[in-house]
Structures are given as C-alpha cells and as structure tokens.
PDB file as gemmi writes it, atoms N, CA and C in Angstrom:
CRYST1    1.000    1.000    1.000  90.00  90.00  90.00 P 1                      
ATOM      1  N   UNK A   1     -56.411-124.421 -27.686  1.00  0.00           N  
ATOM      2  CA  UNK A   1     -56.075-123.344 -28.589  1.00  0.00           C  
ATOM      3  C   UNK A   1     -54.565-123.381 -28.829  1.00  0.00           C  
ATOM      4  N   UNK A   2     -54.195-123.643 -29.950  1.00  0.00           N  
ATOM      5  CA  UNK A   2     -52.623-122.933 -30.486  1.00  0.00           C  
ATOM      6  C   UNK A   2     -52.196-122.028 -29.742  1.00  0.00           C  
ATOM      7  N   UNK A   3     -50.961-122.130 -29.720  1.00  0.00           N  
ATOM      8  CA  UNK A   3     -49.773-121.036 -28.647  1.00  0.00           C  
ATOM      9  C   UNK A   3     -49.929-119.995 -29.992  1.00  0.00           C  
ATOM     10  N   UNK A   4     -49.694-119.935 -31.193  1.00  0.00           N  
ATOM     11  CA  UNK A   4     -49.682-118.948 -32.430  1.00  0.00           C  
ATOM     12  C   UNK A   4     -51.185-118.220 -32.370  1.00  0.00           C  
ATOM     13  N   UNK A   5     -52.420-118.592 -31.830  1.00  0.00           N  
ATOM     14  CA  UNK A   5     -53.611-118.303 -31.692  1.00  0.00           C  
ATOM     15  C   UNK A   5     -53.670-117.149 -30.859  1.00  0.00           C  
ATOM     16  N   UNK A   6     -53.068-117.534 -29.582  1.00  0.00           N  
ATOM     17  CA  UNK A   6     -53.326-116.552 -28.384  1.00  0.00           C  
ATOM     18  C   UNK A   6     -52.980-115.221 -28.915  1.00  0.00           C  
ATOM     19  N   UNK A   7     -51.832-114.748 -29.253  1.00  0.00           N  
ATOM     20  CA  UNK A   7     -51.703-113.382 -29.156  1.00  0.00           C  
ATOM     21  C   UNK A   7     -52.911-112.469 -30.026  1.00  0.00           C  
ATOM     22  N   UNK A   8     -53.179-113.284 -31.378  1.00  0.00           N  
ATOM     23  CA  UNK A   8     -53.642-112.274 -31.944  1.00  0.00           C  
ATOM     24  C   UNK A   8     -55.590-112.430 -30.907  1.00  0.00           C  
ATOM     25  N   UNK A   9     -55.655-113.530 -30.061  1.00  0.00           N  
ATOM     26  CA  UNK A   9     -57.120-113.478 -29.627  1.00  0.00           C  
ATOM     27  C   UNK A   9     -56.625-112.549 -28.240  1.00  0.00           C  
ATOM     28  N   UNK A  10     -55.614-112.530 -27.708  1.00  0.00           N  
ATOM     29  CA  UNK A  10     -55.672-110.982 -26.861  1.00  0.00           C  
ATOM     30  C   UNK A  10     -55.736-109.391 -27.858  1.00  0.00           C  
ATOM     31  N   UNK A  11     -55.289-109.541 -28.736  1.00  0.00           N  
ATOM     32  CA  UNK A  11     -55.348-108.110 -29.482  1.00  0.00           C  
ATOM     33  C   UNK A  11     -56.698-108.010 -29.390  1.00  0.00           C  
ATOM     34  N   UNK A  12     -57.487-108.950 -30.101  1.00  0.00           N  
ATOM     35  CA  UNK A  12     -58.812-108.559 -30.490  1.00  0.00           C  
ATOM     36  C   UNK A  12     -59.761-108.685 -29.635  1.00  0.00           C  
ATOM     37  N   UNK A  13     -59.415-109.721 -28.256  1.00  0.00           N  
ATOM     38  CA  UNK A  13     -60.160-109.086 -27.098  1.00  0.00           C  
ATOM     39  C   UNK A  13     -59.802-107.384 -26.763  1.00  0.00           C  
ATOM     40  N   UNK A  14     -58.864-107.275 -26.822  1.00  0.00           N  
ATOM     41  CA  UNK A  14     -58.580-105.565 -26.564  1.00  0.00           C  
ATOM     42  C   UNK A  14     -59.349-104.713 -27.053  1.00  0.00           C  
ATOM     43  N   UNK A  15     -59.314-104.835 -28.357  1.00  0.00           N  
ATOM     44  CA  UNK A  15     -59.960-104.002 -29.758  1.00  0.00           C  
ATOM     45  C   UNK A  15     -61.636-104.037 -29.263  1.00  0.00           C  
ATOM     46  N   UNK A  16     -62.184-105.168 -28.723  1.00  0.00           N  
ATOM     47  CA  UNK A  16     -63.407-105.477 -28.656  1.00  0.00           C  
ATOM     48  C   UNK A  16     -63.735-104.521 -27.309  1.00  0.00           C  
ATOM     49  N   UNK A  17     -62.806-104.957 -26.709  1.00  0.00           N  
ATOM     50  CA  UNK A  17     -63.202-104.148 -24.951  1.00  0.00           C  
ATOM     51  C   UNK A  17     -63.181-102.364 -25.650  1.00  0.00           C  
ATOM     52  N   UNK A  18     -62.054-102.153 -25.584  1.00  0.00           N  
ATOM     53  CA  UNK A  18     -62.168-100.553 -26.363  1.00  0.00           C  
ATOM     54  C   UNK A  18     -63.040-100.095 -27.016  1.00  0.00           C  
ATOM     55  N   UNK A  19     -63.409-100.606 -27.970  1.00  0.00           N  
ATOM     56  CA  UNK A  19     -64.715-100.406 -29.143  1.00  0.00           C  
ATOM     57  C   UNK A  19     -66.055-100.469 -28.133  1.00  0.00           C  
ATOM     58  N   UNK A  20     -66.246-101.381 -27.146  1.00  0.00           N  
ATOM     59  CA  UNK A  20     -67.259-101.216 -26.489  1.00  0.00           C  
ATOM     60  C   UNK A  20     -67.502-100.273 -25.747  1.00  0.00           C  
ATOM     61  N   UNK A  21     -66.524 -99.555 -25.025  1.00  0.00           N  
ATOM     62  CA  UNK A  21     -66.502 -98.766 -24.086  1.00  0.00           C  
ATOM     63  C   UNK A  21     -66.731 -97.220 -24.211  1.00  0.00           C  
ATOM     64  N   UNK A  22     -66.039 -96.987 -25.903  1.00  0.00           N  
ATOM     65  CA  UNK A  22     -66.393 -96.160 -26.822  1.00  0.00           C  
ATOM     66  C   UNK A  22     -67.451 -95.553 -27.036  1.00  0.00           C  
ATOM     67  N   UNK A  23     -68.646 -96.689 -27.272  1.00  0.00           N  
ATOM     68  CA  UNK A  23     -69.579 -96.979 -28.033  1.00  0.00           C  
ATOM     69  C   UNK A  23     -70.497 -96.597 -26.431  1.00  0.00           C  
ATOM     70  N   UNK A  24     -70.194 -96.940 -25.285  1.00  0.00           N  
ATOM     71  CA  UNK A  24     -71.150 -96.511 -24.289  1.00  0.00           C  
ATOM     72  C   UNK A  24     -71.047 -95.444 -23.433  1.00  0.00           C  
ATOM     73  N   UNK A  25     -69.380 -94.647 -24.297  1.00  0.00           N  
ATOM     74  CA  UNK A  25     -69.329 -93.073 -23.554  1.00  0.00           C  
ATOM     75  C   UNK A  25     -69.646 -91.920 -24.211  1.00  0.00           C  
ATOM     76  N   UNK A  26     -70.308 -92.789 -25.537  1.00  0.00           N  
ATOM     77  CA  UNK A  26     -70.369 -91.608 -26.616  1.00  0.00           C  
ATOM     78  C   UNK A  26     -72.283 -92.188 -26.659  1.00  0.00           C  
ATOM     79  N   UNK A  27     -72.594 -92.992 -25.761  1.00  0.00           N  
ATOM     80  CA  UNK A  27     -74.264 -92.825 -25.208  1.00  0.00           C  
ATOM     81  C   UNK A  27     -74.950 -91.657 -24.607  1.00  0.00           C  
ATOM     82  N   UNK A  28     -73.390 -92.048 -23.559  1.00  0.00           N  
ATOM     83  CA  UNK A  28     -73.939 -90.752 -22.439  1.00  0.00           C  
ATOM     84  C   UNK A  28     -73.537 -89.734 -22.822  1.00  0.00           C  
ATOM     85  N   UNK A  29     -73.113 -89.586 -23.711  1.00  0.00           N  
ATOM     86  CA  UNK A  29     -72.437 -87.845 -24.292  1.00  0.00           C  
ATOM     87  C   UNK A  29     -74.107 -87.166 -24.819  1.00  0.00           C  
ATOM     88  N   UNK A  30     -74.412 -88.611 -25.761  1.00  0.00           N  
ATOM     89  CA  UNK A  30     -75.853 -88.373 -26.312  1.00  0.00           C  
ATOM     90  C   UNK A  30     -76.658 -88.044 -25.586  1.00  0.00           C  
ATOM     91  N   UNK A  31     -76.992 -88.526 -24.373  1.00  0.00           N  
ATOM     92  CA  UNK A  31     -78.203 -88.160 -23.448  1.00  0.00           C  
ATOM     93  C   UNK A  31     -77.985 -87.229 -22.622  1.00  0.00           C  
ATOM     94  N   UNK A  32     -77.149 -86.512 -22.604  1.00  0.00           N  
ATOM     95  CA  UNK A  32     -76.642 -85.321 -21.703  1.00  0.00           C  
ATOM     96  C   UNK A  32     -77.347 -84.504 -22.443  1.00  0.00           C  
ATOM     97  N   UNK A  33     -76.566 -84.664 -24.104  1.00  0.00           N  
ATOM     98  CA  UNK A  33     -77.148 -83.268 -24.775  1.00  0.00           C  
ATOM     99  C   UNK A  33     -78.762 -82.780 -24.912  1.00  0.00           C  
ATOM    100  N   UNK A  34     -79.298 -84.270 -25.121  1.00  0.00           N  
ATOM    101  CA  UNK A  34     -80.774 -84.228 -24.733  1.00  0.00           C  
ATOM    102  C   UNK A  34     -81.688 -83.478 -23.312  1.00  0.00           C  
ATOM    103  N   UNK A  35     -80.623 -84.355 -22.277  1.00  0.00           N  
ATOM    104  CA  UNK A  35     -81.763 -83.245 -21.262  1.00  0.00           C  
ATOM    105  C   UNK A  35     -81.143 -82.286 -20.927  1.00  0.00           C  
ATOM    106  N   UNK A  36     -80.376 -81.780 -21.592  1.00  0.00           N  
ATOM    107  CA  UNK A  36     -79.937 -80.071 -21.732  1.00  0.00           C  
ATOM    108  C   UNK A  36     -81.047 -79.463 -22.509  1.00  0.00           C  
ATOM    109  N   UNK A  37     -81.661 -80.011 -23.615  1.00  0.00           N  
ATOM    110  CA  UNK A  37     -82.240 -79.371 -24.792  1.00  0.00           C  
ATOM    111  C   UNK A  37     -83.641 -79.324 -23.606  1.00  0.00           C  
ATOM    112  N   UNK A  38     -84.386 -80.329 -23.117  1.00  0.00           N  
ATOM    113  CA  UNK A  38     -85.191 -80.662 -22.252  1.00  0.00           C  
ATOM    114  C   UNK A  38     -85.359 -79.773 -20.922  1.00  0.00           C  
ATOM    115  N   UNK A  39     -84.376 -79.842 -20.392  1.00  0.00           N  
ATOM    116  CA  UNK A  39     -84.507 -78.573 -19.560  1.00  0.00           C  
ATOM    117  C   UNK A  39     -84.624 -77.215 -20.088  1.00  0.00           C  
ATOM    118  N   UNK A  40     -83.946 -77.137 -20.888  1.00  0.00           N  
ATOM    119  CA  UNK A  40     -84.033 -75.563 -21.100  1.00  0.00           C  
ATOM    120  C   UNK A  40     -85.838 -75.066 -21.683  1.00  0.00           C  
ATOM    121  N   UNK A  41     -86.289 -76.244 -22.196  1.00  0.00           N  
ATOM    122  CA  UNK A  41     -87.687 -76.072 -22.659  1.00  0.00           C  
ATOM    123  C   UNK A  41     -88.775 -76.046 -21.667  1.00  0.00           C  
ATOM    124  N   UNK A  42     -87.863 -77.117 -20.102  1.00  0.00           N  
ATOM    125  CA  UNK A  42     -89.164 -77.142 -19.034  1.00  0.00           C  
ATOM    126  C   UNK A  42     -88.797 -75.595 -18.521  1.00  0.00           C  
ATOM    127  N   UNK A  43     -88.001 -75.096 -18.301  1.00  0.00           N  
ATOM    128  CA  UNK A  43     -88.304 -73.861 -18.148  1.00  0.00           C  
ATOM    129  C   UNK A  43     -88.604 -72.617 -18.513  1.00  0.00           C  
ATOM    130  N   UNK A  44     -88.761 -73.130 -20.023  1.00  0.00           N  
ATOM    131  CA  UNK A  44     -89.270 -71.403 -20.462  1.00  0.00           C  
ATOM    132  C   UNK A  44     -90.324 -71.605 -20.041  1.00  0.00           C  
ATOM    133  N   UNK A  45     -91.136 -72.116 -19.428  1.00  0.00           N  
ATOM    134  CA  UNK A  45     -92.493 -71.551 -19.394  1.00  0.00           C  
ATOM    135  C   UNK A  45     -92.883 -71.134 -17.705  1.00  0.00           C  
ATOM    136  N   UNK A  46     -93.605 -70.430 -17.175  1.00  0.00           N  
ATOM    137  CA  UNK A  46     -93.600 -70.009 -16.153  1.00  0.00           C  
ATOM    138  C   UNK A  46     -95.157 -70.060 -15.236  1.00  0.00           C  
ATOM    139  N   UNK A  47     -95.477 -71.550 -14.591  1.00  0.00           N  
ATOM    140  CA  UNK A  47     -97.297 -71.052 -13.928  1.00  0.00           C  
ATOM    141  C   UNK A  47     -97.632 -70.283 -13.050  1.00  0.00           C  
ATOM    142  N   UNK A  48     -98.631 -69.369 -13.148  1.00  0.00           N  
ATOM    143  CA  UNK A  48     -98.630 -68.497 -11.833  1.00  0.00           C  
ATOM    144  C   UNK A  48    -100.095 -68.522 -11.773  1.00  0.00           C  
ATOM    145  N   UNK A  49    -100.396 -69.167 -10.505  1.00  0.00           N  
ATOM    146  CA  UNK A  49    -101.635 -68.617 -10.039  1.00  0.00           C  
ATOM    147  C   UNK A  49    -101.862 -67.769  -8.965  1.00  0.00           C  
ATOM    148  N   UNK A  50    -102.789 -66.712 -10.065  1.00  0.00           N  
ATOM    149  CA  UNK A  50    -103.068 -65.491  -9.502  1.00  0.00           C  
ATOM    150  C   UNK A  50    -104.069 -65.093  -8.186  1.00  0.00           C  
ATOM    151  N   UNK A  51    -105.058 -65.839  -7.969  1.00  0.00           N  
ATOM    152  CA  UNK A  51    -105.377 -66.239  -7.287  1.00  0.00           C  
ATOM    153  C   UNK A  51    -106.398 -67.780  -7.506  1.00  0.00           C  
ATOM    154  N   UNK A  52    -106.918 -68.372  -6.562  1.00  0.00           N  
ATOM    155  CA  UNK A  52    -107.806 -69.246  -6.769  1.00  0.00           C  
ATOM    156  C   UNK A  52    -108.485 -69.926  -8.172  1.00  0.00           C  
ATOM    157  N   UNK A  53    -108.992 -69.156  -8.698  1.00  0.00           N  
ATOM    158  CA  UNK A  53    -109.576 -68.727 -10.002  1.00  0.00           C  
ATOM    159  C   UNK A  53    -108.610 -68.240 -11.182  1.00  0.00           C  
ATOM    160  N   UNK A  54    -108.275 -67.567 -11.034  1.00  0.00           N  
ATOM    161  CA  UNK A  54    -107.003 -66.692 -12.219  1.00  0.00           C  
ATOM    162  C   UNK A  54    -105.623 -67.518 -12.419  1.00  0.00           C  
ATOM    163  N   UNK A  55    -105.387 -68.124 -13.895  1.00  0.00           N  
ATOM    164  CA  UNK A  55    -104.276 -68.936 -13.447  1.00  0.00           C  
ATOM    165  C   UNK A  55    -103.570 -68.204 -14.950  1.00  0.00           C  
ATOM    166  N   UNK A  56    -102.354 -67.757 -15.228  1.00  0.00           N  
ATOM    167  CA  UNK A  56    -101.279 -67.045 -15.996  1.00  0.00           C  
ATOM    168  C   UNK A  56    -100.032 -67.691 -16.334  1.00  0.00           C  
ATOM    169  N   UNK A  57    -100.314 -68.397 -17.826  1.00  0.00           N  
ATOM    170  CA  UNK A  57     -98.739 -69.256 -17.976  1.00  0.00           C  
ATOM    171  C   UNK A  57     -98.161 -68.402 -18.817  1.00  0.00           C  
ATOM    172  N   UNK A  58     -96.661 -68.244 -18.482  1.00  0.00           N  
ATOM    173  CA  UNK A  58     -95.950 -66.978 -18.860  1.00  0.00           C  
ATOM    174  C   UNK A  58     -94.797 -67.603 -19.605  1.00  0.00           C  
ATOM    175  N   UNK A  59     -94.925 -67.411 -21.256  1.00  0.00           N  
ATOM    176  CA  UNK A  59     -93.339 -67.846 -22.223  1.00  0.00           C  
ATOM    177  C   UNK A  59     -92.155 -66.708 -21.856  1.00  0.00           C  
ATOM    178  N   UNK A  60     -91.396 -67.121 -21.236  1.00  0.00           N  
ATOM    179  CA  UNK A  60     -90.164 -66.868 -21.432  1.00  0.00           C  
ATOM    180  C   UNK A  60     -89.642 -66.185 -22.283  1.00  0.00           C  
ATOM    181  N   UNK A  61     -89.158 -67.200 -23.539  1.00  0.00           N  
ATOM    182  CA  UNK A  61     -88.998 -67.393 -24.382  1.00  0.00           C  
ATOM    183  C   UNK A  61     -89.606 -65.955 -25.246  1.00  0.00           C  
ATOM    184  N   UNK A  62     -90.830 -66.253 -25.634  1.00  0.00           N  
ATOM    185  CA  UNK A  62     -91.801 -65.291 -26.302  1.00  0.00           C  
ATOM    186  C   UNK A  62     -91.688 -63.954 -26.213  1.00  0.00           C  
ATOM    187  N   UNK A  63     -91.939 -63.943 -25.005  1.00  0.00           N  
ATOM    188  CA  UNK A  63     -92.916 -62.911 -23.372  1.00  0.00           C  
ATOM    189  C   UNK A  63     -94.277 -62.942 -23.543  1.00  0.00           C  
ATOM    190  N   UNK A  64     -94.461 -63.755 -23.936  1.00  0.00           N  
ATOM    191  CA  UNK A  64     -96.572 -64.022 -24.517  1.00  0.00           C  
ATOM    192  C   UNK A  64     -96.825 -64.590 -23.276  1.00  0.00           C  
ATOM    193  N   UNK A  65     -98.309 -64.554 -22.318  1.00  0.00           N  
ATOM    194  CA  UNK A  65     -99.295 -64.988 -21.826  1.00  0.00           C  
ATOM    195  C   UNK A  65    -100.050 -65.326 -22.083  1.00  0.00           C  
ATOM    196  N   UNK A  66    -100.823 -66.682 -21.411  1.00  0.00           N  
ATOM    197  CA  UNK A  66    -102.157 -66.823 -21.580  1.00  0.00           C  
ATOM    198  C   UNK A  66    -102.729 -66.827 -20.171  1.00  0.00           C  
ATOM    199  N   UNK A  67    -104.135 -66.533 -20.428  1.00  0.00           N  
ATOM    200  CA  UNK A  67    -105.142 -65.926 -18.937  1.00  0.00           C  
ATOM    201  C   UNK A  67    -105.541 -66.760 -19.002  1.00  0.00           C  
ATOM    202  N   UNK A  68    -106.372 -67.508 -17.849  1.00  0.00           N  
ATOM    203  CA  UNK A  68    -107.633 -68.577 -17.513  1.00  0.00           C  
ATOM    204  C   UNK A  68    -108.325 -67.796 -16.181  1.00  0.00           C  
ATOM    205  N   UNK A  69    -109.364 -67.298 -16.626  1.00  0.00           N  
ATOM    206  CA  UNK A  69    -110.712 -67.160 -15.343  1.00  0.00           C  
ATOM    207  C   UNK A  69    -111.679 -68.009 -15.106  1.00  0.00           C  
ATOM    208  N   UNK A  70    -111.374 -68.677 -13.741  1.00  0.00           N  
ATOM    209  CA  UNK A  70    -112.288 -69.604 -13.218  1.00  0.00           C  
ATOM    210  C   UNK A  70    -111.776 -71.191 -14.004  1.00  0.00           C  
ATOM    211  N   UNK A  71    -112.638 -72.267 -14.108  1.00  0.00           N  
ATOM    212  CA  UNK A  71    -112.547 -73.228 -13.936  1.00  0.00           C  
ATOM    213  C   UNK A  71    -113.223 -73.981 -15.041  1.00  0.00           C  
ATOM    214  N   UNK A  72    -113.423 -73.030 -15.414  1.00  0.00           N  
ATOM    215  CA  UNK A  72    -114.755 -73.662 -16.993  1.00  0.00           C  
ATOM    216  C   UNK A  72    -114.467 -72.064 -18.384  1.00  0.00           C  
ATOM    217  N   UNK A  73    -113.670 -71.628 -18.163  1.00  0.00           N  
ATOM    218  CA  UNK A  73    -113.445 -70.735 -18.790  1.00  0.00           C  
ATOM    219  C   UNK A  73    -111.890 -71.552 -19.867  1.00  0.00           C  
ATOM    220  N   UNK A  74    -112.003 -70.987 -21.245  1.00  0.00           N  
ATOM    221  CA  UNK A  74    -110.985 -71.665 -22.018  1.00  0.00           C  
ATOM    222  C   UNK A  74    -109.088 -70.603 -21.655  1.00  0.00           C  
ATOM    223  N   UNK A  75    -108.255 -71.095 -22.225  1.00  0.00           N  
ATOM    224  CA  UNK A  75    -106.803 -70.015 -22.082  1.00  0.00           C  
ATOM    225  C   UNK A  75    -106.950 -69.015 -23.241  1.00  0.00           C  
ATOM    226  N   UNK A  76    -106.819 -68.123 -23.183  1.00  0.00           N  
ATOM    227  CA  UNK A  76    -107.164 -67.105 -24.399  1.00  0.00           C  
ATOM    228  C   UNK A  76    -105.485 -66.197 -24.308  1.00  0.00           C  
ATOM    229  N   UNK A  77    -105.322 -65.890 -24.883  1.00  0.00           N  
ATOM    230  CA  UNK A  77    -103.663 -65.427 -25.283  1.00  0.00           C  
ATOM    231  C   UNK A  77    -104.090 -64.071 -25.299  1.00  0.00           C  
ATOM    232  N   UNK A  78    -102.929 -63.243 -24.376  1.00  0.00           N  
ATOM    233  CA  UNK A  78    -103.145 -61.629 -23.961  1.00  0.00           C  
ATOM    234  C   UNK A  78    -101.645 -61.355 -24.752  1.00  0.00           C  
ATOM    235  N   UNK A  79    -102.024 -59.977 -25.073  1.00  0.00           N  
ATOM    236  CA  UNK A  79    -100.914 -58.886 -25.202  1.00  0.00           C  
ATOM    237  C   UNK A  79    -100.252 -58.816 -24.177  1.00  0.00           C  
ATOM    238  N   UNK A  80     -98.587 -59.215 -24.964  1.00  0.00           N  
ATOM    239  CA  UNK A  80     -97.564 -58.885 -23.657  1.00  0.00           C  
ATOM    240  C   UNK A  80     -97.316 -57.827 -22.761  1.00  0.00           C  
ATOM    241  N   UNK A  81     -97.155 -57.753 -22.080  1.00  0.00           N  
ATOM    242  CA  UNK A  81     -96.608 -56.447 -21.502  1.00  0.00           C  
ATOM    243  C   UNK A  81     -96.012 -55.584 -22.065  1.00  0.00           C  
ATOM    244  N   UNK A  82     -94.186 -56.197 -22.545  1.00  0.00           N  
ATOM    245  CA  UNK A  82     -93.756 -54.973 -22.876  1.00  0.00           C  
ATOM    246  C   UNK A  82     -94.723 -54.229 -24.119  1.00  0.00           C  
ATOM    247  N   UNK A  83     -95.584 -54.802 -24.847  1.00  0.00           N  
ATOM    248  CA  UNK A  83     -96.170 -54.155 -26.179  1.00  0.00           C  
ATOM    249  C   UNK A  83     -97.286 -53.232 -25.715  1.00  0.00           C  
ATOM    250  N   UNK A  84     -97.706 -53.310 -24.638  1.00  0.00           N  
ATOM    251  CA  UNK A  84     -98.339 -52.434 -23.869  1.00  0.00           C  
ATOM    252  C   UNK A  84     -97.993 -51.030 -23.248  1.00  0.00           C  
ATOM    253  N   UNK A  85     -96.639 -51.349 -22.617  1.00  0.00           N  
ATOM    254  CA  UNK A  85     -95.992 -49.948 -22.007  1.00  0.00           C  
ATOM    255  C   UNK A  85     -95.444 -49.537 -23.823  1.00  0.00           C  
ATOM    256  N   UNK A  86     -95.063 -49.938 -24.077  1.00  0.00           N  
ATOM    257  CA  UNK A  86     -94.536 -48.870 -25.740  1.00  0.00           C  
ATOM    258  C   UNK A  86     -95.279 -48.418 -26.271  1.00  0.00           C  
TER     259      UNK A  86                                                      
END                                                                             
C-alpha cells in the first residue's frame, strides 16, 4: 500500500468502527423500549384462583373480569365491581 494511501484508510477505518458501534447502541435502545411496552402488558392482567374450580382473570387496565366454574365450563365476562357498588 502507498505511504499517501494510509492516512485516508485509517480515517475510514475510524468512520467504519464508529458507524458500527452506533448502529448497535441504537439496537439496544430499540429493544429496551420493546420489553418495556411488553412488560407493562404482562402485567395488566391478574390470575386468581379462587378456589380449585373457580378461576378469575382480572384487567387492570379495564377493571373487567372474567369467571370460569369448573373445568368444562367456558370464561364469561362479569360486571366490574366498581359498577356494582355505584
């Protein structure tokens, strides 16, 4: 390689390293924001089994329920609470 070659092939190794490094901190910026959005969705929802039989998934989010009795019975969507006490 030419002595006149080298400098400008260190610049643009530089430029290349930088640009890469860029390019893989602004990845993880991306996937952060994702399982932020992700978490916040695994937890609105809330399972509670009531007992054995009785199982109650509770939105957050909403405040809506759905009931399940027994084991062969479908989820059927109940009136929230607070719309009950008002």
């Amino acid at each position: 390689m030419s002595k006149s070659l080298l400098p400008l092939s260190i610049v643009f190794l530089g430029i290349c390293i930088l640009l890469g490094s860029w390019f893989i901190s602004q990845s993880f910026t991306i996937n952060q924001e994702d399982n932020k959005e992700t978490e916040n969705e695994q937890i609105r929802y809330d399972f509670i089994a009531l007992t054995s039989d009785v199982y109650v998934i509770f939105d957050k989010q909403k405040g809506e329920y759905w009931l399940k009795w027994g084991s062969d019975s479908e989820w059927k969507k109940q009136e929230s609470f607070s719309s009950s006490i008002e």
